[in-house]
Structures are given as C-alpha cells and as structure tokens.
N, C-alpha and C positions, 0 to 999 in steps of 0.2 A: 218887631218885638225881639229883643233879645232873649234867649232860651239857653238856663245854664243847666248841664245834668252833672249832679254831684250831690251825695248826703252833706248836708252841712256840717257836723262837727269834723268830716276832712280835714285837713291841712291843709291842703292843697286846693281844695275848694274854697275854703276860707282866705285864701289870695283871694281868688277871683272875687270871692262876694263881696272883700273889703275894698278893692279898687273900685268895683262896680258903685258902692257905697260911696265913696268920695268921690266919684265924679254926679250923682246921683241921677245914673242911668233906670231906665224903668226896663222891668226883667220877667219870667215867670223863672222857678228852678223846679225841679223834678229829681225825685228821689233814686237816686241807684246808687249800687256799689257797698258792700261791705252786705250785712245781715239782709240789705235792704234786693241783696240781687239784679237782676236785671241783664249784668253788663254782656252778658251770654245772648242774646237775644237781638231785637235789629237793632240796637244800639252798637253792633259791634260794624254796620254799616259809614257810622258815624266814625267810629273810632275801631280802627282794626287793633288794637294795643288793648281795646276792654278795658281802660282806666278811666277813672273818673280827673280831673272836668273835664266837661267837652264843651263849648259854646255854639250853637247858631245865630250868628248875628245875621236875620234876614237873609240866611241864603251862603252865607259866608261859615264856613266851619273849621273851626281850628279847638287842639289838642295839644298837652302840654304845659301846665299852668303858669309859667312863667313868663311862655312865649303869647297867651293868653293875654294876662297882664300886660305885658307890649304892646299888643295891639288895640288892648281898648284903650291906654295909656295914650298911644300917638293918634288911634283916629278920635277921642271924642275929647283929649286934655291934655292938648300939645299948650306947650308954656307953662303946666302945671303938673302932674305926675309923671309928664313924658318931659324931660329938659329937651329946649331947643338948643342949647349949647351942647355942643359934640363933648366936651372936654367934660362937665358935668355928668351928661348922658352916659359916658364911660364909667364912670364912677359909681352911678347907678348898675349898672351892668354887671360889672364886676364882681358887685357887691350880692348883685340877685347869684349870677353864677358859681361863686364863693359856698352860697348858702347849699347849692345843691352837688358841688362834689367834695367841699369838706367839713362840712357841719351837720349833713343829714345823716349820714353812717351813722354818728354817735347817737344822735337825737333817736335815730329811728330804736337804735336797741335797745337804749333806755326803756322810751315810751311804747313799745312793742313788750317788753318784758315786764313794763310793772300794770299795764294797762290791758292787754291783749292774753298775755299769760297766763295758765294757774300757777299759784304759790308754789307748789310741789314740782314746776316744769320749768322755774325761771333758770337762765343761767346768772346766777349771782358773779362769777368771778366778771364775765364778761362784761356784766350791767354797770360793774364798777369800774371797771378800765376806761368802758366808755362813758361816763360820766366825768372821772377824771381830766377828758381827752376834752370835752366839752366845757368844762374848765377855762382848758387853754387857750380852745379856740374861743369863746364868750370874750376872753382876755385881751385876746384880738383885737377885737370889736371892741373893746373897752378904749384900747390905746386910740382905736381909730377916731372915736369919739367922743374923745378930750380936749378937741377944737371946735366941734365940727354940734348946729341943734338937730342937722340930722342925718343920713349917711351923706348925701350929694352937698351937701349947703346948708342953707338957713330955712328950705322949706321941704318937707317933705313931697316926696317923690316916688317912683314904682320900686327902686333901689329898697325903701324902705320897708315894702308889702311884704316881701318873702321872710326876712330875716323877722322882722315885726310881729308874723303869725308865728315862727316857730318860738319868737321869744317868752310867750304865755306861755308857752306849754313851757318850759325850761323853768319859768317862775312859779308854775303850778306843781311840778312835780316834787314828789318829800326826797328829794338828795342834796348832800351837799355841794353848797355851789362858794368861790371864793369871793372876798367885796372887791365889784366891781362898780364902784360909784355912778362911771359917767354911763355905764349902758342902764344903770337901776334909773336914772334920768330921762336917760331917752326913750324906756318903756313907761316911765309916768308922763312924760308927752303922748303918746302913740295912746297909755290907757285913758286919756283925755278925752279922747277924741271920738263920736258918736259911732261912726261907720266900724270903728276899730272895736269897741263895746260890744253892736249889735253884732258881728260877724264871725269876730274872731273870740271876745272872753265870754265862751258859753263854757256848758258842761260837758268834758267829754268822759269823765269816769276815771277813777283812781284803780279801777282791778275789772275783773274780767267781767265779774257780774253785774257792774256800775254800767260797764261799758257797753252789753247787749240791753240792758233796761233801758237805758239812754235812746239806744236805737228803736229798741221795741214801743217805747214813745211816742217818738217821732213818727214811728208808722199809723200809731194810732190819732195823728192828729190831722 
C-alpha cells in the first residue's frame, strides 16, 4: 500500500494526490505538516528536511514532490504521465522544474501574504511586485501553449501536475492577472478532469482565519 504523509490543501501534496489520482493508485494519506504538526516527531526518520510529502511506497521512500511525481509517473504509467519519448519527457521536465525555481517565489508571497497573513502584517508593496512578476511568468506559459493541448503534446503528462496545482491557486486568488487565453484553456482542460477536481480545486482559504478553520476541519474529520 502506498502511504502518502501531507495535509491535503498543500500544494505540494496536491501533485502527489493528483498524480496518484490519475493513475488510480490505491493509497492511505495521513495528516501532518502545517497546523496539523507532526513533522517534529519520527516522521522526521522518514524525511530529515520535516516537509511534507513524503511517500512510502512498500518500503521505498522518497521526498520531494516532484521528484515524487517522477517516480510514481515512471514505475506505475510509463507511456502515460511518464513520456517514453526522451525528447517529450524533457519537456515535461523542464516544465516541472521551471515551476519550482521561477514561478514559486512569486506564487509563494502572493498566496503566503493574502492567505497565511494578518491584514495589518502584509507586505502590500512586495505582494504586488510579485504578482506583477506572475504575470509575466503565466505569459510564458501562455506563449508556450498556443500550439501545444498540453505542456508535452497532446496528452497530458507529469509536466503538467506541477504547474497545473499552482494554476488554481493563481485563478483562485483576488489579483489582477493579464488575458492570457491559451493557459485560461489549458486550466479548463486540467478543471475537466476528475483527479484534478478531487485533489487539487478544494478550499484552501482566502485570509488567515479561512485558512486555520479550513485546517481545524480537516482535523475534525
């Protein structure tokens, strides 16, 4: 059995659950990380970094969400999330990698400041810069997929997961964003899609106290 540890409105957990999702792996998940604590404790056996996700797959333990998503991409849906094409499979890659050294900075201080913050502690000047910047980068992506129904090709792929989960939250959040037709496209594919519904467009809370009731929830269920 697979065993995922991560609260679900993560980000990063929400890769993992949407992959898991579309290959339709059977799973147990367990709650740590954020309000929900934990990572302090023998989980940090698992993961000496104390982040959430961690997976055991039978005995197999890997950290890292993306690198994650690779693995259960190539051992359980090679010719499908994982491209057997090298040339493809780069492309994918790229694209996961992209998401995490130049699009999460922004994302993160947006959705850290309007989500995580009190009103009275945000930095407004910053919050707009980097939405700005998010923008440009989305723009990116926009140009890149003016040809293309999804990052890699014509079917969706792991390429897709990373950038995919931070895109709700970008469409969720109240800033101004510029039109960008073909990505508002590609995220009405991606909101299509059951795994992506289930996993990824849940509630994660628009202000601080959204955000721990949200959690405090979850605990209670």
């Amino acid at each position: 059995m697979l065993t995922i540890w991560g609260r679900r409105n993560s980000l990063n957990v929400q890769k993992v659950m949407w992959a898991v999702g579309e290959i339709g792996l059977p799973y147990e998940r367990q709650d740590i990380g954020g309000t929900f604590g934990g990572a302090d404790t023998e989980y940090e056996q698992l993961n000496p970094n104390r982040l959430i996700p961690t997976i055991d797959d039978n005995g197999t333990v890997i950290w890292e969400s993306n690198a994650i998503v690779r693995y259960l991409a190539a051992r359980y849906d090679a010719g499908g999330l994982w491209p057997e094409d090298p040339v493809q499979r780069a492309g994918a890659d790229q694209w996961m990698d992209w998401m995490q050294t130049t699009l999460m900075s922004a994302l993160t201080t947006v959705f850290v400041g309007m989500t995580w913050t009190a009103s009275e502690e945000r930095d407004i000047a910053a919050m707009n810069e980097a939405s700005e910047k998010m923008g440009v980068f989305f723009g990116r992506l926009d140009n890149h997929l003016a040809d293309r129904v999804f990052l890699a090709g014509d079917t969706l792929t792991m390429g897709d997961i990373p950038l995919g989960t931070a895109c709700y939250r970008y469409f969720s959040l109240d800033i101004n964003r510029p039109q960008l037709p073909h990505l508002n496209e590609w995220y009405e594919r991606l909101a299509a899609r059951e795994a992506y519904q289930k996993h990824v467009m849940i509630p994660f809370g628009s202000s601080l106290s959204e955000w721990q009731a949200l959690e405090q929830a979850g605990k209670d269920k």
